[in-house]
C-alpha positions in Angstrom: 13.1 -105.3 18.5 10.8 -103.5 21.1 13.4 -101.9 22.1 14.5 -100.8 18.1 10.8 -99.7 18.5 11.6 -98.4 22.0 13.9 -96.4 20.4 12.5 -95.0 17.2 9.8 -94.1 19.5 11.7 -91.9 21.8 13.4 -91.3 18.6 10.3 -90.0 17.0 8.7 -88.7 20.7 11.9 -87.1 20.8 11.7 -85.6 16.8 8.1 -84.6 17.9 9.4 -82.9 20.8 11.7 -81.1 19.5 9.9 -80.0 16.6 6.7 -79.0 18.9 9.2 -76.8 21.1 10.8 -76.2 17.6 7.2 -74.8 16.9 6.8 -73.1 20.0 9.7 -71.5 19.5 8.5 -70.3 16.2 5.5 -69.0 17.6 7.5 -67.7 20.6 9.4 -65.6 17.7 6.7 -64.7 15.3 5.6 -62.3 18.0 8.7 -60.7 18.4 8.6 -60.3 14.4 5.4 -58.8 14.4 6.4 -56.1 16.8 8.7 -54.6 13.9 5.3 -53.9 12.1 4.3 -52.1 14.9 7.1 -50.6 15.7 7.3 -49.0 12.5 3.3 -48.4 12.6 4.4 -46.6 15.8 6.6 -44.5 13.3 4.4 -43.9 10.4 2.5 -42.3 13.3 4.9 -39.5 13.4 3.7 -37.9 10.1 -0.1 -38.4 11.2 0.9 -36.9 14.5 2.8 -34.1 12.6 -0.4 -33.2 10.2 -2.3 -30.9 12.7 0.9 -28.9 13.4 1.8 -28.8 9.2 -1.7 -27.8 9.0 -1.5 -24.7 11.9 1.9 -23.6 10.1 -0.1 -23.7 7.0 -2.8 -21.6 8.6 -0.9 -19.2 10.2 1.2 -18.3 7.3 -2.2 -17.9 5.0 -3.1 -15.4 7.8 0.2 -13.6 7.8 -0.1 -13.5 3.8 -3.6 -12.5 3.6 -2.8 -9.6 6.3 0.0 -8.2 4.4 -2.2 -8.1 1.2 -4.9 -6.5 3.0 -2.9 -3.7 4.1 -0.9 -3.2 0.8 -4.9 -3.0 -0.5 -5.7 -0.5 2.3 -2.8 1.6 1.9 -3.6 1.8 -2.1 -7.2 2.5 -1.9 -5.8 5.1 0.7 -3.5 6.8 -1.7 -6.4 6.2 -4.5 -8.6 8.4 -2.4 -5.7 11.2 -1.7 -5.2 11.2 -5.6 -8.8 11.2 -6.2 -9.4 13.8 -3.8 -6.0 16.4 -4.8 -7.4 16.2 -8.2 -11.0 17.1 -7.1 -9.8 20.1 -5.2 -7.0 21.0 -8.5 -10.1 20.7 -10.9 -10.4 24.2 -13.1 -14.1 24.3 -11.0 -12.3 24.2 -7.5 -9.3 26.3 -9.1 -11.7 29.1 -10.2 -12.1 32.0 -7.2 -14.9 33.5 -9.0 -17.2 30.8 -7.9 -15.9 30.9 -4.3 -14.6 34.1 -3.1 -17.4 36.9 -3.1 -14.7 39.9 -2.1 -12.2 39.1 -4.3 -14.6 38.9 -7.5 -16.1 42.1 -6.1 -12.8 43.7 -5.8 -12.0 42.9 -9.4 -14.7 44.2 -11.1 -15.0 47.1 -9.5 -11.3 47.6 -10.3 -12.1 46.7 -14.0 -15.5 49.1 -14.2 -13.7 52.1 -12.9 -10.9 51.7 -15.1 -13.0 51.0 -18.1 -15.0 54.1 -16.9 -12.1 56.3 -17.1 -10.4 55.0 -19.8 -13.2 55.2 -22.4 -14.7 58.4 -21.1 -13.0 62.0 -22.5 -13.9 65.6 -23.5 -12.0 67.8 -26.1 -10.0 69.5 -22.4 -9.5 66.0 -20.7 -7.9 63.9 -23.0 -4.0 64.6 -21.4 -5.9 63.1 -18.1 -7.2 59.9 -20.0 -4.1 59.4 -21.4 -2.4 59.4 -18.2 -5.0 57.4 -16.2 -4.7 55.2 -19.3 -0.7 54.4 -18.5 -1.7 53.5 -14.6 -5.0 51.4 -15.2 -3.7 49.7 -18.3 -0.5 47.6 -19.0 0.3 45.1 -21.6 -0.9 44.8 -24.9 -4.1 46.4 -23.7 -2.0 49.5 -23.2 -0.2 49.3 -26.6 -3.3 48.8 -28.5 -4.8 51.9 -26.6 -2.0 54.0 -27.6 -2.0 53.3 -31.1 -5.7 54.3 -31.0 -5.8 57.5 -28.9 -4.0 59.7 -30.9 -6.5 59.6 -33.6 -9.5 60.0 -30.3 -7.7 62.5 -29.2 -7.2 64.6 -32.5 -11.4 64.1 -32.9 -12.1 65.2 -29.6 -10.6 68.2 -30.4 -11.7 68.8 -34.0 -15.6 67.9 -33.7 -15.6 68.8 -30.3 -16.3 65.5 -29.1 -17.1 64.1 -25.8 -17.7 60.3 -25.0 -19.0 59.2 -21.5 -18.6 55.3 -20.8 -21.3 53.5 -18.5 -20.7 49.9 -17.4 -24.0 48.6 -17.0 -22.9 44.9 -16.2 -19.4 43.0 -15.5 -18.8 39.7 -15.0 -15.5 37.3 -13.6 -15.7 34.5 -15.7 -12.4 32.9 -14.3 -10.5 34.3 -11.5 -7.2 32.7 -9.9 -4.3 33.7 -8.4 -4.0 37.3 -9.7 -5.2 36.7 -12.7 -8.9 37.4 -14.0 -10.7 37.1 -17.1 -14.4 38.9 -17.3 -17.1 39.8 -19.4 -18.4 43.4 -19.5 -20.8 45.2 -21.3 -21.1 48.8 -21.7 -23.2 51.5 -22.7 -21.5 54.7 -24.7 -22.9 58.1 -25.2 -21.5 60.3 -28.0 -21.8 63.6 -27.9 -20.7 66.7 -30.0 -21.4 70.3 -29.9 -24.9 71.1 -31.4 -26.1 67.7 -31.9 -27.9 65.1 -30.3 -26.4 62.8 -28.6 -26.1 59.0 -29.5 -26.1 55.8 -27.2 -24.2 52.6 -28.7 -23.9 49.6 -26.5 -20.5 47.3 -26.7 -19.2 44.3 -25.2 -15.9 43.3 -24.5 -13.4 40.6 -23.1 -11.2 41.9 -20.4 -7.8 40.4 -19.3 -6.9 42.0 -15.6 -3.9 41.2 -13.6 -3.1 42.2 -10.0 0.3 44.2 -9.4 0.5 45.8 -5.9 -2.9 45.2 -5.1 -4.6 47.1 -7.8 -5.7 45.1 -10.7 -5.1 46.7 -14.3 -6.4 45.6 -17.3 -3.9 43.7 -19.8 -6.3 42.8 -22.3 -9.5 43.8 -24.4 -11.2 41.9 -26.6 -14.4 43.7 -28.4 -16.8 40.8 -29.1 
């Protein structure tokens, strides 16, 4: 009986034994499981560990982007400005020589006076002269027009003893470029014939002038 009880004693000394070092165990091995949780916190770490270089890629390739749009701006608002300023210097105000060469302009109208001069200026023994002078100073339709119109001056001349002096009392280059020139010239006119007095009428005209072999001749005239 005591030793039944003997027995279940180390029976049950022997259960609680083995189920204390049952426990240790257990608690032994718990630790060992709760080393995969860090193992894979250990892990997870990669990404965190992995965010400051994500972020510097991140950064440098904002920086690489935002360079290449600041030079593509740059290089527009460069090509702007060339644009702008070819179409400043091809404005008719830039393209106009009148307002910027003082020789040229001077050369044209006194080419343009002195023709006018001669042209419009006869006596009833010069008109073969002024015709001729006509055919070198004028070209064009200018010409044509004057040739239509001379034949009847010339007849005059003769008949009433005409003579007409032309004065250019001011000329003007409205628009010269290239070797081309437009002005505005006003002239006075004295009329004379034998045994009267003589009369003064004033005109104004629009010239055309081109340059050929570095004379200019008059291509067009506009009474206005």
């Amino acid at each position: 009986m005591n030793a039944a009880r003997a027995g279940a004693a180390t029976t049950r000394d022997d259960g609680e034994a083995e189920h204390v070092s049952g426990g240790a165990q257990e608690v032994e091995e718990r630790p060992a499981e709760a080393s995969g949780p860090e193992a894979s916190g250990t892990e997870a770490s990669g990404p965190e560990a992995s965010g400051p270089e994500k972020r510097a890629t991140r950064s440098r390739r904002w920086r690489g982007l935002a360079a290449g749009v600041l030079a593509v701006a740059l290089i527009a608002a460069g090509t702007a400005m060339f644009v702008r300023g070819q179409q400043m210097r091809d404005t008719p105000a830039t393209a106009n020589r009148a307002l910027t060469d003082t020789a040229a302009t001077d050369r044209v109208t006194g080419d343009v006076s002195s023709a006018l001069a001669t042209v419009f200026s006869y006596a009833p023994g010069t008109t073969a002269a002024t015709k001729t002078a006509a055919r070198r100073l004028l070209a064009a339709r200018a010409l044509q027009q004057y040739a239509a119109l001379f034949g009847q001056v010339e007849k005059q001349a003769a008949d009433q003893e005409l003579t007409l002096t032309t004065h250019v009392v001011r000329a003007g280059v409205t628009r010269l470029t290239g070797d081309s020139a437009h002005l505005l010239v006003f002239l006075d006119q004295v009329y004379e014939r034998e045994g009267k007095t003589a009369t003064t009428a004033a005109a104004q005209l629009s010239v055309t002038a081109r340059q050929q072999h570095g004379v200019w001749q008059i291509v067009d005239i506009t009474s206005r």
